[in-house]
C-alpha positions, 0 to 999 in steps of 0.5 A: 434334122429339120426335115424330121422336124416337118414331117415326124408327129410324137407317136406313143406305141404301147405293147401292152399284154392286154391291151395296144395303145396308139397316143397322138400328142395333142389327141390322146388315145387313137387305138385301144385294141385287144392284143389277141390274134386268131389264127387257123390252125390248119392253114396257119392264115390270121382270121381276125385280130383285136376286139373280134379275136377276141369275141371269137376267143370268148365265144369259142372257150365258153361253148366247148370246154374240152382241153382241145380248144384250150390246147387250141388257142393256147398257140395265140 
């Protein structure tokens, strides 16, 4: 048990809806990061994660409104 004690940090992990939270005790808030992940839907390969999924997501729902790209995003 004393070797966890050395080598352990407390660690907070949040799985937010919106949001990931990482907290360090003694640091406060390390990663705020959206929970979104844009994926190719025809190589299936993950493209970006968090805050630029994001933009991609808004920038993307906002340019074509057409139920092909809300049918498309809807898988992330």
């Amino acid at each position: 048990m004393k070797f966890f004690s050395l080598v352990s940090k407390d660690i907070g992990i949040d799985l937010g809806t919106a949001n990931i939270l990482v907290t360090l005790k003694g640091r406060g808030i390390i990663l705020n990061e959206p929970s979104v992940v844009a994926i190719d839907v025809r190589t299936g390969e993950i493209v970006a994660t968090g805050i630029e999924a994001k933009e991609m997501l808004r920038k993307n729902t906002r340019k074509n409104k057409s139920n092909k790209t809300n049918e498309r995003w809807s898988y992330c």
